[in-house]
C-alpha positions in Angstrom: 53.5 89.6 -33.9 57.0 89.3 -33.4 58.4 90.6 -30.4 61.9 92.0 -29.3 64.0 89.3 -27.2 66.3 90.2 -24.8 70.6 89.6 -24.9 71.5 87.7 -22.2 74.4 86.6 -20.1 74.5 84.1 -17.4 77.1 84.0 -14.7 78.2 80.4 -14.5 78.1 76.8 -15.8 76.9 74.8 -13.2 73.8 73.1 -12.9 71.9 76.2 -13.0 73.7 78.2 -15.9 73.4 75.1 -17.7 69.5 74.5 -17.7 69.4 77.9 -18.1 70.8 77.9 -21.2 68.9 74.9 -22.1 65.6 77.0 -21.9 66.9 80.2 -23.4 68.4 78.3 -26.5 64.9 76.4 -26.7 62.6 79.6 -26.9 65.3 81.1 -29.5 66.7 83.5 -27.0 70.3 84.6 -27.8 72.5 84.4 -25.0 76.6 83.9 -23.5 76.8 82.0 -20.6 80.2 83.2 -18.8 82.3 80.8 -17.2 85.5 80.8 -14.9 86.9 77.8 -15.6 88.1 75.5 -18.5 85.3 73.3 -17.9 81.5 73.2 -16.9 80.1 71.4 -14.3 81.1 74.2 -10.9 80.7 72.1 -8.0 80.9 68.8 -9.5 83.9 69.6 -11.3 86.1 67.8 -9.2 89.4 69.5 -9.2 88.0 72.7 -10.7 90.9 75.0 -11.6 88.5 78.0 -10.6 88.2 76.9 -6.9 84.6 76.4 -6.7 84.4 72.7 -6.1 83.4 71.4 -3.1 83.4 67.5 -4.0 86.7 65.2 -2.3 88.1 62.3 -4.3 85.7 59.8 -2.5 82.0 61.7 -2.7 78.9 60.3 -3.6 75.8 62.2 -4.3 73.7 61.9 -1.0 70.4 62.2 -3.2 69.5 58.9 -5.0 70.0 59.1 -9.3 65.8 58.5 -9.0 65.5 62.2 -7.3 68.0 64.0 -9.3 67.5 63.0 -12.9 66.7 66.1 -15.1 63.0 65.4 -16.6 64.0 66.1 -20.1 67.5 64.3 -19.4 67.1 61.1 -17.8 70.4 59.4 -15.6 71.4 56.5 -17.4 70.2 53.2 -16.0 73.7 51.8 -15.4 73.8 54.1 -12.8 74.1 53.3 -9.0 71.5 54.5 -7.1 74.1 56.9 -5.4 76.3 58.1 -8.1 79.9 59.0 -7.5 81.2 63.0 -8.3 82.9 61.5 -11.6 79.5 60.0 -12.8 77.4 63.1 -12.1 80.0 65.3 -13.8 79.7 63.1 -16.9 75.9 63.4 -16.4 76.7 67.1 -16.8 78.6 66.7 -20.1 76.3 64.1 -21.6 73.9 67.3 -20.5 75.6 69.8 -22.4 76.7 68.0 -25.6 73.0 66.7 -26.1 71.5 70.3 -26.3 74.4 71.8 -28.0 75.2 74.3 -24.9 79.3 74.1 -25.3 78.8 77.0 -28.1 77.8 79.8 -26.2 80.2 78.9 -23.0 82.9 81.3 -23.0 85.5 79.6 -20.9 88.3 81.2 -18.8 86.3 84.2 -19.2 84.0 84.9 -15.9 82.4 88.0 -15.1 85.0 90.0 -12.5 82.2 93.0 -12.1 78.4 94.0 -13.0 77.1 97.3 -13.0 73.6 98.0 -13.4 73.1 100.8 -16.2 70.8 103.8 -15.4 68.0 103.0 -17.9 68.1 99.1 -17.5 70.1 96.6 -19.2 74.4 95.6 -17.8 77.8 96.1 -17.8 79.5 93.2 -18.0 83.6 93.5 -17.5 84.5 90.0 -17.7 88.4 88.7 -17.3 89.7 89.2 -20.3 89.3 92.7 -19.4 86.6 92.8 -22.3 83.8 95.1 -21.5 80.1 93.6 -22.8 76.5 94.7 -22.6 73.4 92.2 -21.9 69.6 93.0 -21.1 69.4 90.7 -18.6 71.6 88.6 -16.3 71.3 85.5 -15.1 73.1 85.0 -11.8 74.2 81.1 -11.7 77.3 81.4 -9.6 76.1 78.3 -7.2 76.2 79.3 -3.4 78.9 76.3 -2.4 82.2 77.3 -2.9 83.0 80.6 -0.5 83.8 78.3 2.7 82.4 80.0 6.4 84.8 80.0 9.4 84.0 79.8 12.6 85.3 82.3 15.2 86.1 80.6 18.0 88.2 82.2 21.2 91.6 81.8 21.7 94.2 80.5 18.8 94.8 77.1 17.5 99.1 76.0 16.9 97.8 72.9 14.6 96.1 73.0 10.9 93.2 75.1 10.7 91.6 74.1 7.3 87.9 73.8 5.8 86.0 70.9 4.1 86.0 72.9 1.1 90.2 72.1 0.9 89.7 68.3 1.6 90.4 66.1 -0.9 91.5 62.7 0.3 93.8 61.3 3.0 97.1 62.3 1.7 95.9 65.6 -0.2 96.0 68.8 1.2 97.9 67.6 4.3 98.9 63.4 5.1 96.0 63.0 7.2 97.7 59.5 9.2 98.6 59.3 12.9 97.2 62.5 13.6 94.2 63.7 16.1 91.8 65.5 14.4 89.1 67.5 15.3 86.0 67.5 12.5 83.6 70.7 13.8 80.4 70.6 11.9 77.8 67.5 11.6 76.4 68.1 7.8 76.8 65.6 4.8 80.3 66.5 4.8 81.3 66.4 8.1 79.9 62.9 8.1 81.4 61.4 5.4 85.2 63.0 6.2 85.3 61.7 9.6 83.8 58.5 8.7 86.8 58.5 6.1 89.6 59.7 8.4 88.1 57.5 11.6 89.5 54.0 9.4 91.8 52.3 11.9 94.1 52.0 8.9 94.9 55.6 9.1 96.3 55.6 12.8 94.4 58.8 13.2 92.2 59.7 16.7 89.2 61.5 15.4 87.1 63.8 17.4 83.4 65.0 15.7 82.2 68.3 17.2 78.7 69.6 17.1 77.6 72.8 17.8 73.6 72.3 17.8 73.3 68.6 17.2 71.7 66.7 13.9 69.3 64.2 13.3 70.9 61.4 11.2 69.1 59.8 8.8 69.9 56.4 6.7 70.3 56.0 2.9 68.2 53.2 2.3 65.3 52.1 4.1 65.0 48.2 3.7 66.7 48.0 0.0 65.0 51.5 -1.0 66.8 54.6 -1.3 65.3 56.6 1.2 64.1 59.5 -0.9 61.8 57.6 -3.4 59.7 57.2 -0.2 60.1 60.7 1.0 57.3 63.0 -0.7 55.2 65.8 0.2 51.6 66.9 -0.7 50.4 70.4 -1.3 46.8 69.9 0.1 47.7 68.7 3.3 49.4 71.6 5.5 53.1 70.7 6.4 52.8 71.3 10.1 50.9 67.3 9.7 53.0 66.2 7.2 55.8 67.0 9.3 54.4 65.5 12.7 53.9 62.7 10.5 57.6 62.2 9.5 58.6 62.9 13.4 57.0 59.7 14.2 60.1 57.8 12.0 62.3 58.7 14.8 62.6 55.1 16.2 63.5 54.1 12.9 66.2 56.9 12.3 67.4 56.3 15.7 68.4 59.5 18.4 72.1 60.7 18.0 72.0 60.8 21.7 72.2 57.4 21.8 75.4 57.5 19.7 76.9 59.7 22.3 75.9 63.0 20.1 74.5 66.1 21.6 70.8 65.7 21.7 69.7 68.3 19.1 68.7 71.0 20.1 65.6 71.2 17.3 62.4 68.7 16.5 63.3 66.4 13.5 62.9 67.6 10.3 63.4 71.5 11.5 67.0 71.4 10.1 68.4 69.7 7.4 69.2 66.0 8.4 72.7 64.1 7.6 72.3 61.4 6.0 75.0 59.3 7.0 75.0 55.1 6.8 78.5 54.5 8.1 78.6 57.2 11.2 76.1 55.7 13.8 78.5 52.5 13.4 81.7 54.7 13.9 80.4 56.2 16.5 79.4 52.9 18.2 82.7 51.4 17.4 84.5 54.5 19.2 86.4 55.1 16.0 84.9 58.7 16.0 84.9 60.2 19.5 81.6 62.6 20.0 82.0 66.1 21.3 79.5 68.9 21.7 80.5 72.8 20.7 83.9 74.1 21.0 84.2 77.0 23.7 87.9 78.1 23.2 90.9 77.4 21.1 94.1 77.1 23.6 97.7 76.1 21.5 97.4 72.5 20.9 94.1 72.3 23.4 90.6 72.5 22.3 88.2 73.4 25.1 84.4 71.8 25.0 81.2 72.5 26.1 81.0 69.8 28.4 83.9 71.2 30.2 86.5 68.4 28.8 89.6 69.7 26.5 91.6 67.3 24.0 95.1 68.0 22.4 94.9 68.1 18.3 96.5 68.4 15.3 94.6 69.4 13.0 91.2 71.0 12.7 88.7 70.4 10.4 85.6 73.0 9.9 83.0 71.6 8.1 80.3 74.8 8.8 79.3 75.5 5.5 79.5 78.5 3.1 78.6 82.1 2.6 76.7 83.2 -0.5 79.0 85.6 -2.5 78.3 87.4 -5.1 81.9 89.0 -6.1 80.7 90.7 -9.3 78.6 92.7 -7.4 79.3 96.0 -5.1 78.2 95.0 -1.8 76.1 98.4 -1.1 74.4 97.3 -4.6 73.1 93.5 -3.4 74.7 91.5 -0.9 73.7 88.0 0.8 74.6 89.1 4.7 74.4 86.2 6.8 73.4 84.5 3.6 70.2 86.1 3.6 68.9 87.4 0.4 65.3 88.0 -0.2 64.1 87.4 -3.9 60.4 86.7 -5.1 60.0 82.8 -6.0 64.0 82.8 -5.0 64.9 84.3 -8.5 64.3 87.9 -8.4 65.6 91.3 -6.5 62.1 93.4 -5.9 62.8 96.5 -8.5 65.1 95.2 -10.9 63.4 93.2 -12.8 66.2 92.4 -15.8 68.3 90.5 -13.1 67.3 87.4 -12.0 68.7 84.4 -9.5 69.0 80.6 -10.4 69.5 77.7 -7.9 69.8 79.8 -4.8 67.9 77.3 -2.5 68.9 74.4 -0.9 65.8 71.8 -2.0 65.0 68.9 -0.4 65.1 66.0 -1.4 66.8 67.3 -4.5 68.3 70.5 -6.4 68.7 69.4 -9.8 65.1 69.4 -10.7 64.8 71.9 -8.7 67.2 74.7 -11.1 65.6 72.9 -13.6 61.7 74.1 -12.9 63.1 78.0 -12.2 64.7 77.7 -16.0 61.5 77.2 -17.0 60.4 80.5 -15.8 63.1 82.2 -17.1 62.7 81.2 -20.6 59.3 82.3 -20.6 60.0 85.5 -18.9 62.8 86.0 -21.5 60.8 86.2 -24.7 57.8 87.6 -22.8 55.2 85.0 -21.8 55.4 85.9 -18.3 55.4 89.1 -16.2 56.2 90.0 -12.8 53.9 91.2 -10.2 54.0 95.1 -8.3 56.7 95.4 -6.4 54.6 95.6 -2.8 53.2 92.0 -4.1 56.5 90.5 -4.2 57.7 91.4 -1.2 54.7 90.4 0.6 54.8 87.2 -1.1 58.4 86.7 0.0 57.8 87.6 3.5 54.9 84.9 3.4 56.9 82.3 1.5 59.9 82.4 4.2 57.1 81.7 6.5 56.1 78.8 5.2 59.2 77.2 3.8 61.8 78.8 6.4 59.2 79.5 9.8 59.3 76.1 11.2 63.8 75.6 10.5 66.2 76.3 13.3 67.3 79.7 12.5 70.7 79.4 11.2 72.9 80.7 8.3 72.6 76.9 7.2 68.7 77.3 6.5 68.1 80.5 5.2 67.4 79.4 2.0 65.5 76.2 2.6 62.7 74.9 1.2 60.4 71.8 0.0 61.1 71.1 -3.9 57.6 69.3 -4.5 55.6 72.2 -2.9 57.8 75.0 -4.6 57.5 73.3 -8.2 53.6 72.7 -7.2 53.0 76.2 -6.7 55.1 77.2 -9.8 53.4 75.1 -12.1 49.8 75.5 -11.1 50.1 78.8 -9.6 52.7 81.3 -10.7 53.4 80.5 -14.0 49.6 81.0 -14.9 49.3 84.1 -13.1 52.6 85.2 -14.7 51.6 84.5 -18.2 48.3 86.4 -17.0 50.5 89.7 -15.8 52.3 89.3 -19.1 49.0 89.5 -21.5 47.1 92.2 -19.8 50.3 94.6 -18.4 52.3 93.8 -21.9 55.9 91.6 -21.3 58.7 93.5 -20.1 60.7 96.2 -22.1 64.5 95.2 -22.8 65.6 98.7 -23.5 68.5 97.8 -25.8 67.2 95.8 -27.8 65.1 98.4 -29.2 68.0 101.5 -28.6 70.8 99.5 -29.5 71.0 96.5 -31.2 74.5 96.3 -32.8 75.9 96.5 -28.9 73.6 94.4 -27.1 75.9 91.6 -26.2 79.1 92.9 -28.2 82.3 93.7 -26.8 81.5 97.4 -26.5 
């Protein structure tokens, strides 16, 4: 019997939009995937006219090509085993021209508002001031591109600037023969002050850390580190964790490297992985500090009770989750907490859905590519949501597992273990979802059956 399929639009061309339109094209379903920029790619854009690209002239991934390959889509051999932002970006075009997803991209043309209409289905008002009507939405606006500040006492007479604006020595500010302060201790904090540390530069750089990070190599022996990390979903994690905590002699403790000892076990917050800054740091090229207590003119205050004169700041302290097409009393991310079932969907609206809102490790490509598969199926009606009570107590039970052991933290709110989540997904939800679906019937897209001629039309 045929069945109705749904219109739908997704927000974005990033990793996520674009493996979701790999899934909806494969099951047939028709679909506009709205984008912001010229281009696709969001975060590994580099240079992306829209703003939402995080990468600097020098990034690398910090997950090996052997973790982040699509499974349909394989890297190419010639690859490095840590690809640079230029290579993963053509990745994502070699991606796109393959499957033929370039057709439904509407470029320039990203969705400035989304109202929910009473009876189901969207309002889509999108910036050519065009207004468009979808079934379903598919929210792929990536979650690293709104930059977080820190508020800090007191008021700074230097360059106050995040990561987000950092692109290489000379661009946004000449960063030579300057003291800088780099707050934060993630991937990114790690690589810029390695970068801006090079005696070359002239600069003095200062690394600040609020709670301290375990920092972990990129190779062990000649191996990238992550083909040898894996997780099991018969063993409970509280072992397979104790297990990992016995590598600290091999990672090494940042105290040691004059660091703040952290202030969590290893492995309950997401390590750096850094090969270059343990050797900074034991060359005194970067100077270790613990949290800032109070901005003061030129002065920065620290924990420790010792103050240093800088010129410019550096905040590397991550980013909020925004959703600007949305009304903030409709859904919000506050303290970038959202709660969705199987981090996709909103409990009661079940014709919106969420893709790549997680930070996976060891890797999020594969990670936005096993949701897709869910939402193709639940697109053209092979798989059905549970009651609304089962959701959210499966939600409160799955931040138990995945988020009950992390340091709480804006930072880890949406972590969690890509081999156990794609475990459960493919043996367990995905069967009881195509279960739902054949005994409670697949979902009913309103407008598909009301209204045809306008269901993803410029209205």
């Amino acid at each position: 019997m045929a069945r109705d399929l749904p219109t739908v639009a997704i927000i974005g061309a990033g990793i996520s939009g674009l493996t979701s339109a790999k899934q909806l094209k494969d099951y047939g379903v028709p679909y506009v995937c709205f984008e912001s920029s010229d281009r696709i790619g969001g975060n590994w854009a580099f240079g992306n006219p829209n703003g939402h690209s995080s990468a600097y002239r020098s990034l690398h991934i910090d997950t090996s090509k052997y973790r982040l390959s699509f499974r349909d889509f394989p890297m190419p051999d010639e690859y490095p085993d840590f690809p640079h932002h230029t290579q993963i970006k053509a990745y994502l075009d070699s991606y796109a021209e393959a499957f033929g997803l370039l057709e439904n991209i509407e470029f320039r043309n990203g969705v400035v508002h989304a109202e929910r209409l009473p009876d189901g289905g969207w309002e889509l008002t999108t910036q050519r001031g065009e207004t468009r009507r979808f079934d379903l939405l598919v929210v792929a606006n990536g979650h690293h591109w709104d930059p977080r500040m820190p508020d800090f006492p007191g008021e700074f007479n230097g360059i106050e600037m995040h990561v987000h604006s950092y692109i290489d020595p000379r661009t946004p500010y000449e960063f030579f023969d300057k003291r800088i302060l780099v707050v934060g201790l993630g991937n990114s904090a790690a690589d810029i002050a390695v970068e801006l540390s090079s005696k070359a530069l002239g600069n003095t750089l200062t690394l600040s850390t609020r709670s301290g990070a375990w920092i972990v190599p990129k190779y062990y022996g000649s191996v990238p580190a992550d083909k040898l990390y894996r997780t099991f979903p018969h063993i409970p994690l509280a072992w397979q964790r104790k297990v990992l905590q016995t590598m600290i002699p091999m990672v090494g403790r940042p105290e040691d490297f004059g660091l703040p000892k952290p202030n969590h076990k290893f492995f309950e917050a997401h390590p750096t992985q850094s090969v270059e800054l343990p050797f900074r740091l034991g060359a005194g090229d970067v100077i270790p500090k613990p949290n800032v207590t109070r901005l003061d003119g030129d002065t920065v205050h620290f924990e420790d009770g010792t103050q240093a004169d800088f010129d410019i700041i550096i905040y590397a302290t991550g980013y909020n989750i925004t959703f600007p097409f949305f009304d903030p009393d409709f859904i919000s991310a506050p303290d970038n907490k959202i709660d969705l079932y199987k981090r996709m969907f909103y409990p009661g609206i079940d014709d919106l859905i969420f893709h790549g809102f997680a930070q996976a490790t060891p890797t999020l490509f594969p990670f936005v590519e096993c949701q897709a598969r869910l939402i193709g199926a639940y697109a053209v009606g092979k798989y059905a949501l549970p009651p609304v009570d089962e959701m959210r107590a499966d939600i409160a039970a799955d931040d138990a597992h995945d988020r009950g052991h992390m340091q709480k933290s804006a930072r880890h709110t949406q972590q969690l273990d890509y081999f156990l989540y794609e475990h459960k997904m493919r043996t367990k939800e995905l069967p009881a979802g195509y279960e739902r679906a054949r005994t409670m019937g697949p979902p009913t897209w309103a407008h598909v059956a009301a209204e045809p001629e306008m269901a993803g039309e410029q209205a």
